[in-house]
C-alpha positions as CSV (number, residue, x, y, z in Angstrom):
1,X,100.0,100.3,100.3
2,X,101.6,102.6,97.3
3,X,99.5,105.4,96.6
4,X,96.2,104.4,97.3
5,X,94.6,103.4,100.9
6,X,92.1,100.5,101.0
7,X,89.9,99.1,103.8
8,X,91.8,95.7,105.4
9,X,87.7,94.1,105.6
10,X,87.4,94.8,102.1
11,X,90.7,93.2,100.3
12,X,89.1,89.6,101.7
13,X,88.9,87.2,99.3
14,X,89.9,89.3,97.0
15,X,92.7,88.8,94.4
16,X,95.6,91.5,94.1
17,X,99.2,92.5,92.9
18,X,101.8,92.9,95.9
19,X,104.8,93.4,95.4
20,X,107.4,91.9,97.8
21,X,110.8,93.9,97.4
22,X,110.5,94.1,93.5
23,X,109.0,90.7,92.7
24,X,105.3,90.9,92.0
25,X,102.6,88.1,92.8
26,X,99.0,87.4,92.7
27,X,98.2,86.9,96.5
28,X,94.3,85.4,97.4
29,X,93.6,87.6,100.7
30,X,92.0,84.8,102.9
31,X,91.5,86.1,106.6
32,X,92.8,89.6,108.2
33,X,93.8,90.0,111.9
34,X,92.6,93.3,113.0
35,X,94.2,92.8,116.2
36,X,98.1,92.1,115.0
37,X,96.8,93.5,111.6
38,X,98.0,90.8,109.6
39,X,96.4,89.6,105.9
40,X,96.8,86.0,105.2
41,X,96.4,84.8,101.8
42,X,97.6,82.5,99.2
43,X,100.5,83.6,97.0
44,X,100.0,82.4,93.6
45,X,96.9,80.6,94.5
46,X,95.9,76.8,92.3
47,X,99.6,76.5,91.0
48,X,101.9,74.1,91.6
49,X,103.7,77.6,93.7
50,X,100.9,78.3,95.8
51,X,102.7,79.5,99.0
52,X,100.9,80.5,102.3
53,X,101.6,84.7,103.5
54,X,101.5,86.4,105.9
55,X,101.2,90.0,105.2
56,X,101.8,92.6,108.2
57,X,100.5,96.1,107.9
58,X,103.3,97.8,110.1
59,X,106.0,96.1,107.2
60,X,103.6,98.3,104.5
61,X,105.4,99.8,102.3
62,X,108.7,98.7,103.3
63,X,108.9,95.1,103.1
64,X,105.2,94.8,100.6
65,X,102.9,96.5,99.0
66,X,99.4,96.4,96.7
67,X,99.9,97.5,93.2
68,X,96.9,96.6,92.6
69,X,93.3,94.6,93.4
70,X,92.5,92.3,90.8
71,X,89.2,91.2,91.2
């Protein structure tokens, strides 16, 4: 998660920047795994582009990462 560390409990329901191999999007963290460690959220949440993630901690940073938590 680039530079900084956060807490997976406390990203939940929370708004934030990921970026997915250069493409950045608003993703709505709605439930986290602790076992698998997986976030699942809402890419783009309310739009007509609202997609469903899946975001897994062992693909952090390669394949994702948090640029930022947005409120």
């Amino acid at each position: 998660m680039s530079s900084q560390s956060y807490d997976p409990i406390s990203l939940l329901h929370k708004y934030i920047k990921v970026s997915f191999e250069d493409v950045e999007e608003i993703v709505l963290i709605t439930d986290y795994c602790k076992v698998n460690e997986i976030f699942y959220g809402k890419i783009n949440p309310g739009s007509e582009h609202e997609a469903y993630a899946e975001l897994y901690k062992d693909d952090n940073p390669e394949s994702w990462y948090i640029i930022e938590v947005v409120g």
